[in-house]
C-alpha positions in Angstrom: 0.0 0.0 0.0 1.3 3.4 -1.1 1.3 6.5 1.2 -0.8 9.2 -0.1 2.1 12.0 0.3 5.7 9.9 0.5 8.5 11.1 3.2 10.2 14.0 1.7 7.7 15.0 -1.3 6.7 18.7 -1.7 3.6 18.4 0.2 4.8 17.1 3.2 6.3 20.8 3.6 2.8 22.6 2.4 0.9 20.9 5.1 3.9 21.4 7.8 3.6 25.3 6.8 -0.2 25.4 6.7 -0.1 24.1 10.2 2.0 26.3 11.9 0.4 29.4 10.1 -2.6 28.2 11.6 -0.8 27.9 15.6 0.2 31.4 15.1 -2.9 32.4 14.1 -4.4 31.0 17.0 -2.5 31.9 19.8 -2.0 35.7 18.1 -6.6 35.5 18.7 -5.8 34.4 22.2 -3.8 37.1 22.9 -5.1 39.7 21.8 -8.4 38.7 23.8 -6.6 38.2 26.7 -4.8 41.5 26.1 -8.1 43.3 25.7 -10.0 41.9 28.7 -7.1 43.0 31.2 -7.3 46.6 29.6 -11.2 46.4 29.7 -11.2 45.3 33.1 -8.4 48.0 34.5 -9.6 50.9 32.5 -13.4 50.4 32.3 -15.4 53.0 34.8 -16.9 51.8 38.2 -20.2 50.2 38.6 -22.7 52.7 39.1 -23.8 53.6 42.9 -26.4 50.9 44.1 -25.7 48.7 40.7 -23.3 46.6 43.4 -21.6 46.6 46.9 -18.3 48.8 45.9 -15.0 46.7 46.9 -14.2 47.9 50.5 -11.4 47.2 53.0 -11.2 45.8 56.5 -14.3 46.7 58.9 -14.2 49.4 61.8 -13.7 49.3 65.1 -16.7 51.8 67.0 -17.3 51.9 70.8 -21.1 50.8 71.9 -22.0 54.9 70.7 -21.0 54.8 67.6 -17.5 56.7 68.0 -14.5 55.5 65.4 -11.7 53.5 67.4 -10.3 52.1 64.4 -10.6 53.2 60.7 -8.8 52.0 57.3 -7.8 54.9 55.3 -6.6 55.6 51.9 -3.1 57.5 52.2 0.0 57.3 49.9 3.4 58.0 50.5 5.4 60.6 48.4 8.2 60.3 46.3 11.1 62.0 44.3 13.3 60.8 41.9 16.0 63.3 42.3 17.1 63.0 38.1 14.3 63.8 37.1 13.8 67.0 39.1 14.5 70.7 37.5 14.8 72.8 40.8 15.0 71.4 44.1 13.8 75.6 45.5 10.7 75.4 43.0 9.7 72.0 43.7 9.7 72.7 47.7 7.8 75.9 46.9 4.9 73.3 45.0 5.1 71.5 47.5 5.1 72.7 50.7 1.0 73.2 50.6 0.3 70.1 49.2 2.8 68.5 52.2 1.3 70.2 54.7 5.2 71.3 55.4 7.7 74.5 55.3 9.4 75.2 52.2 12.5 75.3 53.9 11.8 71.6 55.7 11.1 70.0 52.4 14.5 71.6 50.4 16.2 70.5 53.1 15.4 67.3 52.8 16.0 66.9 49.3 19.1 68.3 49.3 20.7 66.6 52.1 19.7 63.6 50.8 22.5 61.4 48.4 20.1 59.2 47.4 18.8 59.6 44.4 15.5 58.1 45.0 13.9 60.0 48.7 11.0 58.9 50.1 9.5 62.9 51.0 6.6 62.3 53.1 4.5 58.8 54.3 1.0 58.3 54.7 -0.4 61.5 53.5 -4.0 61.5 53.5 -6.4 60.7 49.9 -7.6 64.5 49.7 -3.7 65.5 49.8 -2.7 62.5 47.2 -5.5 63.5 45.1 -4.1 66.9 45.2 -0.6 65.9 44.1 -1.6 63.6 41.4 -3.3 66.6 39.9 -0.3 68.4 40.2 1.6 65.8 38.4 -0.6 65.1 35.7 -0.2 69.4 34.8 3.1 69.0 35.0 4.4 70.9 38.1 6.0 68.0 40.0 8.9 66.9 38.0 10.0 63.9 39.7 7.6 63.3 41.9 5.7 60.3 42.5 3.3 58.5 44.7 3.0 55.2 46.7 -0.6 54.2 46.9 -1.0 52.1 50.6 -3.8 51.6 52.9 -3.6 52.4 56.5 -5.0 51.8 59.7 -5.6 55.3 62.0 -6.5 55.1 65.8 -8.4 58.4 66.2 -8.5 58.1 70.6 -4.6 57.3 70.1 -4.1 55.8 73.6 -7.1 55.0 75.0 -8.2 51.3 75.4 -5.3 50.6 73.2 -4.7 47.5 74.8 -8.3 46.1 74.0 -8.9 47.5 70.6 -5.2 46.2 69.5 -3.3 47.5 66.4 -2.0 45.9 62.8 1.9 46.0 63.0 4.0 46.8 59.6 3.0 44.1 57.1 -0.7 44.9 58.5 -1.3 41.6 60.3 -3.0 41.9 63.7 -0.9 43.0 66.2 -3.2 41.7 69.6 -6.8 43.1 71.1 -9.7 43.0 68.9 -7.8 43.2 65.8 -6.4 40.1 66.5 -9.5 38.0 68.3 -12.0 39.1 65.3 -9.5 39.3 62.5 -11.3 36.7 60.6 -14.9 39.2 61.0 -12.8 42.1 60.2 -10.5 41.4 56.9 -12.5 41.5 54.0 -13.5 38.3 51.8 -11.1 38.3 49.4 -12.1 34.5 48.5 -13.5 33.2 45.2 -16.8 32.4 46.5 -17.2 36.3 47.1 -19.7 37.5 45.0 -17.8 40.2 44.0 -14.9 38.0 42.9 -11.3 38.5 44.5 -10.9 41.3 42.3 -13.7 43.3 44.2 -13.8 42.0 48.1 -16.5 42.6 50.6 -15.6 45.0 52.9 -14.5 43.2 56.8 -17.7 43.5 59.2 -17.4 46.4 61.4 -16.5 45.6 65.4 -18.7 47.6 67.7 -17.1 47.4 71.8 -19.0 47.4 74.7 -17.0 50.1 75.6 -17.9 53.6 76.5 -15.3 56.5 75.4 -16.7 58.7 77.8 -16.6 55.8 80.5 -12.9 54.7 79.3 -11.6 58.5 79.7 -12.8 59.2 82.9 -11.4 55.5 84.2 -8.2 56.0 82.7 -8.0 60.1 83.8 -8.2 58.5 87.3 -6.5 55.7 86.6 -3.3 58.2 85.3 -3.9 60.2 88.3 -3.5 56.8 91.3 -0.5 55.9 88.7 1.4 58.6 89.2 0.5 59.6 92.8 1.2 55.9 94.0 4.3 55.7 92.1 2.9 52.0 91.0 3.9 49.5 88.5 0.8 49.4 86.8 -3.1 50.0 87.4 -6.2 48.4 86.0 -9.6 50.1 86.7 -12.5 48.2 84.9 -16.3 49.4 84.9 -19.1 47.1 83.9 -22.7 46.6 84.0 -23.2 43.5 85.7 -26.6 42.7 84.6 -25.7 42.1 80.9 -21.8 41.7 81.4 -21.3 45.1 78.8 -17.2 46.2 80.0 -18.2 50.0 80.0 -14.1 51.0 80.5 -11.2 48.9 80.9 -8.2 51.2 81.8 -4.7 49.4 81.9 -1.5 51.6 82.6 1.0 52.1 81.3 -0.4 52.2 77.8 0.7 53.0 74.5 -0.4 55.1 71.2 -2.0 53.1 68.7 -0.6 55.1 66.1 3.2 54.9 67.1 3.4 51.2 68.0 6.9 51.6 66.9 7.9 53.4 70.2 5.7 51.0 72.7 7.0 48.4 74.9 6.1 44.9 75.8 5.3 45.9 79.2 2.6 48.9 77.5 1.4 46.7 75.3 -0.2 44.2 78.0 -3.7 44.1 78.2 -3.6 43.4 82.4 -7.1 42.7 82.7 -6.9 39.6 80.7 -4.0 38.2 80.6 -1.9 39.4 84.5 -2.8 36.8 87.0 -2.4 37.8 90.9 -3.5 37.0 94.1 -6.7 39.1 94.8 -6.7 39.4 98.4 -9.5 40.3 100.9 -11.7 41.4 98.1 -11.8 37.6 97.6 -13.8 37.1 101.0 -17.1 38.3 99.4 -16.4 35.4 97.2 -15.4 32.6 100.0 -18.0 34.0 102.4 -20.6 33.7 99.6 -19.5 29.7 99.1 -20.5 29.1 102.3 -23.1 30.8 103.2 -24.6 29.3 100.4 -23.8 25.4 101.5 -25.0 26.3 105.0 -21.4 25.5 106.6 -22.1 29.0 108.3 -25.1 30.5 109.2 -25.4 34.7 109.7 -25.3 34.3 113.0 -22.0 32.0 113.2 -19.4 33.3 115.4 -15.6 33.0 115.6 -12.8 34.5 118.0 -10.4 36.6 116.3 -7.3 37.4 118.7 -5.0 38.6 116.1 -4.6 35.5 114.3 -5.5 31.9 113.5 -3.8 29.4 114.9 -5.2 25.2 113.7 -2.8 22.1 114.1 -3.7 19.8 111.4 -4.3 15.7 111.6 -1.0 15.4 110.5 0.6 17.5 113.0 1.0 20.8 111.0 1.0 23.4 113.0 -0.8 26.7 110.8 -1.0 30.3 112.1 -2.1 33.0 109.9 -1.9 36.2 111.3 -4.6 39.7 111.2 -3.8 42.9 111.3 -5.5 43.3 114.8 -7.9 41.4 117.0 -11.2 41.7 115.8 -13.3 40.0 118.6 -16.5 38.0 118.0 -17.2 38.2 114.5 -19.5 36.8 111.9 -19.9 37.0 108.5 -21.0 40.5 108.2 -18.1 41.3 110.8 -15.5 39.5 108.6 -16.5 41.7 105.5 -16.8 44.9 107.4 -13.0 44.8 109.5 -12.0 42.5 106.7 -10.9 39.7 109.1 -8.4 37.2 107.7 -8.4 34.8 110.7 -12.7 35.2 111.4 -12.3 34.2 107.2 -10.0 31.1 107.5 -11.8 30.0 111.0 -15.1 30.2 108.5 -13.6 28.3 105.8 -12.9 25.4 108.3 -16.7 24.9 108.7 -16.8 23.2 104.6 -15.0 20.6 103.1 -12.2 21.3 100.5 -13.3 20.1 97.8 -17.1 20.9 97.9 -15.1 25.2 98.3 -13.2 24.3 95.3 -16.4 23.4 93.8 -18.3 26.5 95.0 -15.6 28.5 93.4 -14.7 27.3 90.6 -18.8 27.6 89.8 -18.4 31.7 90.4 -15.7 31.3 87.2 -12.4 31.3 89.0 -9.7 28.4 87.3 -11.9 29.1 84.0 -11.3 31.6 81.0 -14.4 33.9 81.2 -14.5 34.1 77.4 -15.0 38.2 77.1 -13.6 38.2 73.7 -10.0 39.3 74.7 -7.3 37.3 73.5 -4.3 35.7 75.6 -6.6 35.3 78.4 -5.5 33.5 81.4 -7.3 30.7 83.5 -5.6 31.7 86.5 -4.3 29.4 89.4 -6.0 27.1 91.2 -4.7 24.1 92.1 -7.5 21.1 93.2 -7.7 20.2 96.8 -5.5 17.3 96.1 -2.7 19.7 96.0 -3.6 21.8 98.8 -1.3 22.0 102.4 -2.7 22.6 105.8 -2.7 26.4 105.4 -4.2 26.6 101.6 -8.0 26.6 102.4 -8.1 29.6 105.2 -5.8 31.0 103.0 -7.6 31.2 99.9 -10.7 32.4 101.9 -9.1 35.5 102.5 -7.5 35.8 98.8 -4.2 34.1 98.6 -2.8 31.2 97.3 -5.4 32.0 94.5 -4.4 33.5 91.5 -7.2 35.5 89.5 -7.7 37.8 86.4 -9.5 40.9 86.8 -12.6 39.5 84.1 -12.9 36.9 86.6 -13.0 39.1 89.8 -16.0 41.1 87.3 -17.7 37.7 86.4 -17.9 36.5 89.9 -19.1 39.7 91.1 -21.6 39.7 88.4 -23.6 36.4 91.0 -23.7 38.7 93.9 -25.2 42.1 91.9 -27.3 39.9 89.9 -29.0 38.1 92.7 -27.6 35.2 91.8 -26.9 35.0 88.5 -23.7 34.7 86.9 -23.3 36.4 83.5 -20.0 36.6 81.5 -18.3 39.8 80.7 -18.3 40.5 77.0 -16.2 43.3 75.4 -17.7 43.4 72.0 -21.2 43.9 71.9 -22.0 42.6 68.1 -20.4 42.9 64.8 -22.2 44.7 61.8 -22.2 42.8 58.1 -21.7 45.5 55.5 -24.5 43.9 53.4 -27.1 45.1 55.0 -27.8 42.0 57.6 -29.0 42.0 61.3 -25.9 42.9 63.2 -25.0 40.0 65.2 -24.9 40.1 68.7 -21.7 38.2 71.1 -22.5 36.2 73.7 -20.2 34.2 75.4 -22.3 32.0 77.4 -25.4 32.1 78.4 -26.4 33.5 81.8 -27.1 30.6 85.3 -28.0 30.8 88.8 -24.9 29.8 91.1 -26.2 31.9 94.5 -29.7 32.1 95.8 -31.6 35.2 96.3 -30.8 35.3 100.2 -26.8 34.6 100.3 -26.3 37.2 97.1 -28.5 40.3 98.8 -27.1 39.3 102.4 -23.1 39.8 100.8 -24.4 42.7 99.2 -25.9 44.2 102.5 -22.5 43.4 104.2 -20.6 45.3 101.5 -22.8 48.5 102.1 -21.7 48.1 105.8 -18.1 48.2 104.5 -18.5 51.2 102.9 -19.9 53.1 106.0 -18.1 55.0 108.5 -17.7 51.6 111.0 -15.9 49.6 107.6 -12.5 49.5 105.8 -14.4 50.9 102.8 -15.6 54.3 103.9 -13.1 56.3 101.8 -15.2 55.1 98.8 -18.7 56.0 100.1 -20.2 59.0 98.2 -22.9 60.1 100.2 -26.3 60.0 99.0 -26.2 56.9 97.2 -25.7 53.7 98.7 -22.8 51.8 97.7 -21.2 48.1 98.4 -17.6 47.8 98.8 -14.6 45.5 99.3 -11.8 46.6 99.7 -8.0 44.4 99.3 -4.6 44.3 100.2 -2.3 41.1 98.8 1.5 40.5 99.2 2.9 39.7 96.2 5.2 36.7 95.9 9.0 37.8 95.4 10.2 35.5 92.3 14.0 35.3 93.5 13.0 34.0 97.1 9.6 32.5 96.1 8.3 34.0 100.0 5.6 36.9 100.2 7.4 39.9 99.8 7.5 42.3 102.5 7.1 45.6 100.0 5.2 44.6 97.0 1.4 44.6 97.2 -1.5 44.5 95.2 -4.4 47.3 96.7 -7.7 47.1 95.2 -11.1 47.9 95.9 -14.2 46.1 94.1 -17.4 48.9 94.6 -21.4 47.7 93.6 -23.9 50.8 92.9 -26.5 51.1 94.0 -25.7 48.6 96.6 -30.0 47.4 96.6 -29.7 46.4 92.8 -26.7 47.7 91.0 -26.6 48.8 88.0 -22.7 49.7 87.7 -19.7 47.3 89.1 -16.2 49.2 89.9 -13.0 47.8 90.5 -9.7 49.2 90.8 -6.1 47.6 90.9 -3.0 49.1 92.3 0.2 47.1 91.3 3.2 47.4 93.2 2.2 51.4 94.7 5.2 52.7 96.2 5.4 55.1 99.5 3.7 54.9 103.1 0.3 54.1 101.9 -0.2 50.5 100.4 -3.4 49.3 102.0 -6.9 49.0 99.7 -8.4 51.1 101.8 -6.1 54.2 101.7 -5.2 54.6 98.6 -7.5 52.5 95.7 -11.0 53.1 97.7 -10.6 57.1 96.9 -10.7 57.0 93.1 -13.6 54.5 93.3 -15.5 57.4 94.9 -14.1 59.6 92.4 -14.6 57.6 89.6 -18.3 57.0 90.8 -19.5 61.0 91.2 -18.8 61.0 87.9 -20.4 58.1 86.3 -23.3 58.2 88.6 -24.6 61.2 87.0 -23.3 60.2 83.4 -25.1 57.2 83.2 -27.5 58.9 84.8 -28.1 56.8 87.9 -30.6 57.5 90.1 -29.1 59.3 93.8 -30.8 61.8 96.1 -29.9 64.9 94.4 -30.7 63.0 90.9 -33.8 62.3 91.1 -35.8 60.2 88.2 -39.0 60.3 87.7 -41.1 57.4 85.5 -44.8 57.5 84.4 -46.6 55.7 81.9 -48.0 58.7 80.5 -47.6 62.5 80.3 -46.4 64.0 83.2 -45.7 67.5 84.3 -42.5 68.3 86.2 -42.4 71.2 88.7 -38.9 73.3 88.8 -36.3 72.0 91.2 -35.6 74.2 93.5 -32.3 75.9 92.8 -29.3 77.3 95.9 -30.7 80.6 96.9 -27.4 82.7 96.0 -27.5 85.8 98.9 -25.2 87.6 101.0 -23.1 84.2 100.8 -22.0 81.6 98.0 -23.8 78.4 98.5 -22.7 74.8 97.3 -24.0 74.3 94.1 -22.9 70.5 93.3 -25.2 68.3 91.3 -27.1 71.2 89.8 -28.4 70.6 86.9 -27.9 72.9 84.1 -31.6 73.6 83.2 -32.0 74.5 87.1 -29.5 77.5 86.8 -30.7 79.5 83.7 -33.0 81.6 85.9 -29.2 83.0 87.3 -28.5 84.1 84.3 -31.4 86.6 84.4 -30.2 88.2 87.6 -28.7 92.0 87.1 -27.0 91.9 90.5 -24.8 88.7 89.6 -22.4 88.4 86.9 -22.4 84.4 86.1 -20.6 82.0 83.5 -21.6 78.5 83.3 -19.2 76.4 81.2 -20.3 73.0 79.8 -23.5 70.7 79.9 -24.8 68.2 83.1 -24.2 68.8 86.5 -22.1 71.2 88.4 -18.6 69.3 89.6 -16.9 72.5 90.3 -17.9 76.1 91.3 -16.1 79.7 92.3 -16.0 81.2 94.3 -16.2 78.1 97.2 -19.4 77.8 99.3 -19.6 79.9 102.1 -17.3 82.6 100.6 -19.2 86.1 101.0 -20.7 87.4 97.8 -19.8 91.2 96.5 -20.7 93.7 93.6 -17.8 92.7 91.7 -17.7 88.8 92.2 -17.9 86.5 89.3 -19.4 83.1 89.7 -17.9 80.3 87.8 -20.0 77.1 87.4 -18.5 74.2 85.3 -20.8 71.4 84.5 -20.0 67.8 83.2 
């Protein structure tokens, strides 16, 4: 059998060349449609508003009111190639609005500068870019060029940096929420985006439980005990214990969001979540709650406090923990109120060790509380199989017990709630950008650990405490009645392992209004330094402090404040307002709309400054009042 063209012939060749004329026809109509879609896709205009969800970047970070925390912005960073430039004095002249910068700060740069590529300003914000690429494109910027990034600003700088977190260079997250809802805040860049990975759906926006208003005034104070104490560090925390909402979480030393360059590890540290330390006698609200609640004491149980406590245990161990003083006959409600270590160990004798553990570890402590934070720590403690002779008193008064400060909130959560133990939360819900329900974080679902009668009876005790007869009396503000415990713990010195005989932690836990509260403080005093370390002295102060002002800011009811509630229209009569005469009278709590009618006086010149109540006045009460005095009244 022939072949129909034979190795070699003519045609062989005509076919050979037909084919390949065809493959480069081929792959010549490939490219050029794959060279046409890539300049129809990058040069076609935007979808119209509406037509589709425009690609965004990663979500916000907002406090519970709606105020920014953490925003991604469109900046760019500006550039000179130095060849290309025709006068280094011109160009700084062109530039020195669009920088924002002196003329002379901008020449200088460029000519002190060998390089011939310089990098003139970074993250200059889109309005300003847009600016200079106007510039450019007329021609006025010879040499100049611009570096399109995408930032992330901090507007409050500082405050609750810790708990909001930050991105770090290569804008991964850097700790805080940024890290713990990354995965809610990047956008979807995957392909099962229906925009495509081209056009990503903007990251959900964060909202915080947080208050900025809340979170200023704790961290103001906090600053001020910081300073004043010469202490390590301090942690003041306010929450509402009957949804779990962290209202402020101040933690000092801090850093600036923006500037994470110059922070330090020790800054950086959110305390709250992740420090654990040995409570002290604030703990004994806690103990005393476990058993009043199993019945191994009773309200009217008694012990003998002569200055210490002194037990030799079944295998000969003798224990002795001392007080600060004798205390007497005391009971539960005297053990909170002269906070007794040995009536507080002598109690803790009355229950067995394991059914305590039990008790406590049901109020949250040895467990992460699940707030949201990241990092957070369990704690320390140990089962009762590890336990000595001197570990049960001693945890009943707060030591040999290591806690976080979300579990000292949690726990005290069951005593303000009557019983009820809800988790602290620090995000409140997260917001889709397309338009869904915004979906609320909870971290676990609220149970009953106390009864009804052992929560209100600590509770009662702790407004005891903060009455003239208790160790909490610095904290009491007056017309509104307050539960407090306050706390002083040795710390452990890590080179001898013993209790130190300098370091302490001072703290004072405060519940307003003490009948049902509304508003759980508690403050934290690392390491203070000078004369004054106890609770009582120095951390029970700002909690008074700290409470004038959010008592009226969240507008808690007191009895200068009153509320009133109706189920229909009501009408208010004017509140009587201090009867200015021959004298200056005290003018605290006033609300604004009561001092308008000053303002109508022609024998007094007046000048109210700001909105809410009076906080400060001048001249002080009981100064005598002439022709020529002006009265100062600032309001908050």
């Amino acid at each position: 059998m022939h072949e129909k063209y034979p190795e070699g012939s003519g045609n062989t060749r005509i076919v050979g060349k037909q084919r390949f004329v065809i493959f480069v026809v081929c792959f010549a109509l490939i490219t050029i449609a794959v060279i046409s879609r890539y300049g129809y896709l990058m040069l076609r205009e935007p979808p119209e508003s509406g037509a589709v969800e425009r690609p965004g970047g990663r979500g916000s970070i907002l406090d519970r009111n709606g105020r920014i925390l953490a925003l991604e912005v469109r900046t760019g960073n500006i550039t000179l190639w130095r060849p290309d430039m025709k006068s280094a004095e011109d160009l700084s002249r062109e530039l020195a609005p669009l920088l924002e910068q002196s003329q002379n700060e901008i020449y200088s740069r460029i000519t002190n500068t060998r390089s011939d590529s310089i990098r003139l300003k970074q993250q200059v914000r889109e309005s300003s870019v847009d600016d200079i690429a106007a510039a450019i494109k007329e021609g006025r910027l010879p040499g100049v060029g611009i570096e399109h990034v995408v930032g992330r600003i901090y507007p409050e700088k500082t405050l609750a940096s810790q708990l909001i977190g930050f991105l770090n260079a290569d804008y991964k997250a850097g700790g805080g929420v940024e890290y713990a809802f990354d995965e809610a805040l990047s956008p979807d860049t995957s392909p099962r985006s229906p925009f495509g990975p081209q056009y990503p759906r903007s990251g959900d926006q964060v909202v915080l439980t947080i208050d900025v208003h809340v979170q200023s005034i704790l961290e103001t104070i906090a600053q001020q005990v910081l300073t004043e104490n010469r202490a390590e560090a301090v942690m003041f925390m306010a929450m509402d214990p009957r949804t779990g909402d962290i209202l402020g979480a101040a933690s000092l030393p801090n850093f600036d969001l923006n500037n994470v360059g110059n922070s330090t590890e020790t800054s950086r540290m959110d305390r709250p979540t992740v420090w654990a330390y040995e409570p002290g006698s604030v703990f004994k609200i806690f103990s005393l709650a476990a058993l009043l609640e199993t019945k191994a004491i009773a309200p009217n149980t008694y012990f003998t406090c002569n200055g210490y406590y002194e037990r030799i245990t079944a295998q000969g161990e003798r224990v002795i923990i001392r007080c600060l003083s004798p205390h007497g006959r005391v009971s539960a409600r005297e053990i909170l109120l002269y906070s007794c270590n040995s009536g507080a160990a002598y109690a803790a004798d009355q229950l067995a060790s394991q059914t305590f553990y039990d008790q406590l570890q049901n109020l949250g402590f040895g467990k992460r509380t699940g707030a949201g934070n990241t990092g957070e720590t369990v704690g320390i403690f140990r089962s009762p199989e590890q336990w000595s002779g001197r570990s049960k008193p001693t945890i009943a008064f707060g030591q040999e017990i290591s806690v976080s400060a979300l579990q000292m909130l949690k726990a005290a959560t069951a005593i303000a709630n009557d019983g009820i133990l809800v988790s602290p939360r620090i995000v409140l819900h997260t917001i889709s950008p397309r338009e869904q329900p915004p979906v609320p974080f909870i971290p676990e679902p609220p149970r009953r650990v106390l009864s009804v009668e052992t929560s209100r009876r600590i509770r009662n005790y702790m407004a005891e405490t903060a009455s003239d007869l208790g160790t909490g009396f610095r904290a009491n503000v007056g017309d509104l009645p307050l539960g407090v415990k306050t706390g002083t713990a040795q710390m452990r010195d890590p080179r001898t392992g013993a209790y130190s005989s300098k370091d302490y932690v001072a703290s004072t836990l405060a519940m307003l209004p003490a009948e049902n509260p509304s508003l759980v403080l508690y403050l934290v005093i690392v390491k203070p330094y000078g004369d004054e370390t106890f609770g009582g002295r120095i951390a029970a102060p700002p909690i008074r402090e700290a409470a004038e002002a959010l008592i009226n800011y969240l507008g808690i009811p007191r009895g200068r404040n009153p509320q009133i509630t109706h189920s229909g229209t009501i009408f208010i009569p004017p509140l009587p307002i201090p009867e200015v005469g021959e004298f200056m009278p005290d003018f605290s709590g006033t609300a604004k709309r009561q001092l308008t009618s000053l303002l109508l006086r022609d024998d007094l010149m007046v000048q109210i400054r700001g909105d809410g109540w009076v906080v400060r006045q001048s001249p002080a009460p009981g100064t005598r009042i002439t022709s020529d005095t002006v009265i100062i009244l600032e309001l908050e």
